[in-house]
N, C-alpha and C positions, 0 to 999 in steps of 0.2 A: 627786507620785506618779509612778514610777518603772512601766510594765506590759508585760510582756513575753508574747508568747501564740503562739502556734502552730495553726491552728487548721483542718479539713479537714470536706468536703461532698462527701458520696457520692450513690449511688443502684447497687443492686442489682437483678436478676431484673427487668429489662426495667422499671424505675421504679418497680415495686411496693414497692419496700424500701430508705428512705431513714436514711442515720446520717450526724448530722451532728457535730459539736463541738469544742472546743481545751482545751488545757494551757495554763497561764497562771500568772506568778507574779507578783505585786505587790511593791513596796519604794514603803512609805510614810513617809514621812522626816519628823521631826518633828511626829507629826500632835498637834490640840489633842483636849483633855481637859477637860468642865467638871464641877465638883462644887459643892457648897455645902458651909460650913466654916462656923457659926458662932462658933467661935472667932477667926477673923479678922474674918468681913463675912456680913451677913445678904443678898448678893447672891452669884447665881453666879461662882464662878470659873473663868477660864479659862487652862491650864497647858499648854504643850510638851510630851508624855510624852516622843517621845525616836521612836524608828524601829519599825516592823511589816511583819511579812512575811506576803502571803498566797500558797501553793501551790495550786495547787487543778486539779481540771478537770473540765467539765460536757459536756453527750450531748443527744442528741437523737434518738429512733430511733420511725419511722413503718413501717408497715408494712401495707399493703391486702391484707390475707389473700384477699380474694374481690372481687366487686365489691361488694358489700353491706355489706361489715363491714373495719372500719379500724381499727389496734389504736397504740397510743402509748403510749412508755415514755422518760423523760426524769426527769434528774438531776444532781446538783452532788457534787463531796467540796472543804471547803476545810479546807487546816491551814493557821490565821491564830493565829500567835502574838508576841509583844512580842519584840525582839530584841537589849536590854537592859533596866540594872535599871531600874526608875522610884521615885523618894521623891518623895513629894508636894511637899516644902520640902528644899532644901538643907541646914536644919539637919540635917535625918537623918543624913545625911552624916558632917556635922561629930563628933554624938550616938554613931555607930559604930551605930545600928540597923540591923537589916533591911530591904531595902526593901519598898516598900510593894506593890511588883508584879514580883517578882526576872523574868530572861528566860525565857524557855518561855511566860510566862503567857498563856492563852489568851484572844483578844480578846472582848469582850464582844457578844452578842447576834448571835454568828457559829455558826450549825451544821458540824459537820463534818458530815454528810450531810442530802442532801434528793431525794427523788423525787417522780415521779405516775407513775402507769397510767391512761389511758382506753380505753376498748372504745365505740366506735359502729359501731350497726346500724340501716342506711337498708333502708325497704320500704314497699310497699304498702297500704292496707288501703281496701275502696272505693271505689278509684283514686285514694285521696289518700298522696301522698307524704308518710311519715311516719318517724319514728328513735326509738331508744331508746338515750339513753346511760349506761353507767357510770362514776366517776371516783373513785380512790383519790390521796390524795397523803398522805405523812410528810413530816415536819421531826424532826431530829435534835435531843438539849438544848445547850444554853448557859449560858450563866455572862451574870448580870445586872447584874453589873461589874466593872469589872478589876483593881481593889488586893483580895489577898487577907488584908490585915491590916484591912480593912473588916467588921465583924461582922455585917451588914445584908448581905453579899454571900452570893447563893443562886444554887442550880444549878435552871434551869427542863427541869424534862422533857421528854422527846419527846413528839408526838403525832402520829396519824394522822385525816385528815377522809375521809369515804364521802361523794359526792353523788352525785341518781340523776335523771336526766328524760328527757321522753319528748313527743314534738308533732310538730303539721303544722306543715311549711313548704311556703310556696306562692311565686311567683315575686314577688309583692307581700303577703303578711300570714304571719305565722306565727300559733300558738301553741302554749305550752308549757306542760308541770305538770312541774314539776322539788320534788325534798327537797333539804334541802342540810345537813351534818355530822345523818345518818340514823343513825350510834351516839352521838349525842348527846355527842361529846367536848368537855374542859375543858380546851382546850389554854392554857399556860402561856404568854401572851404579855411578861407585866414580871409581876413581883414587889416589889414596895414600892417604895422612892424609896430608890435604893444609890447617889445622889449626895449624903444628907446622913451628914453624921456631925462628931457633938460633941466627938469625941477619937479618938485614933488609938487603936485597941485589936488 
């Protein structure tokens, strides 16, 4: 793994307002591949796909509006894609097939976007030192794996989680009542098992 980055750390309006983050691109060279083939072996196999590129650049931005209330906004863009062909077996080759993951194809179980928003707000009530946070984050969809000639291969959707809490903190004990994914989302983490397959289709 080949990573090249660039990467800067600020602070604005007298420290109240920090952005941080880097450009970066990856060159992954030969990385491995496993799948299950029972046509060859009822064990995992492990395969050289060939080379992958990831572009990408992430952030980091704080910003203490008041003294009381601190706002955060933070996120990633990566375009990881294959950066030639990949056939499972060299016969393909031979066959004059398709391959099994032509170049462009997008890496498996990589988002191209992902963010969060948080808002807290620290106060009083009392005289006990208390906060109330809110926290949004999305994940962008993916691909749940990388040979597009695999019929078991699905696109997982994006989703967004809401969490919300609120408590004392004290110099020695806290506590918290916190909700966590409060719209009740069914984010798509994997989809089936897109490592087996009984013939190439």
């Amino acid at each position: 793994v080949e990573n090249y980055e660039i990467g800067w750390k600020t602070q604005w309006a007298d420290g109240s307002l920090r952005f941080n983050g880097a450009v970066y691109m990856v060159d992954w060279n030969d990385f491995q591949y496993g799948f299950l083939d029972f046509t060859v072996s009822n064990l995992t196999l492990i395969q050289n796909v060939g080379n992958a590129q990831t572009k990408g650049v992430e952030f980091d931005l704080n910003w203490a509006a008041t003294e009381n209330l601190l706002l955060t906004f933070a996120g990633s863009y990566n375009d990881a894609k294959l950066k030639e062909d990949f056939w499972r077996v060299d016969q393909d080759r031979i066959d004059g097939l398709p391959p099994d993951a032509p170049k462009g194809t997008p890496m498996p179980y990589v988002p191209e976007f992902q963010y969060s928003v948080i808002g807290r707000y620290d106060f009083s009530l009392a005289e006990m030192p208390m906060f109330a946070q809110a926290a949004w984050s999305w994940r962008d969809g993916s691909w749940n794996d990388l040979e597009e000639t695999n019929s078991r291969r699905s696109y997982m959707d994006s989703y967004g989680v809401l969490n919300l809490s609120t408590g004392i903190e004290k110099d020695n004990w806290s506590l918290t009542l916190y909700g966590n994914n409060l719209t009740d989302e069914k984010g798509q983490i994997d989809i089936t098992d897109p490592g087996y397959r009984s013939d190439r289709m």
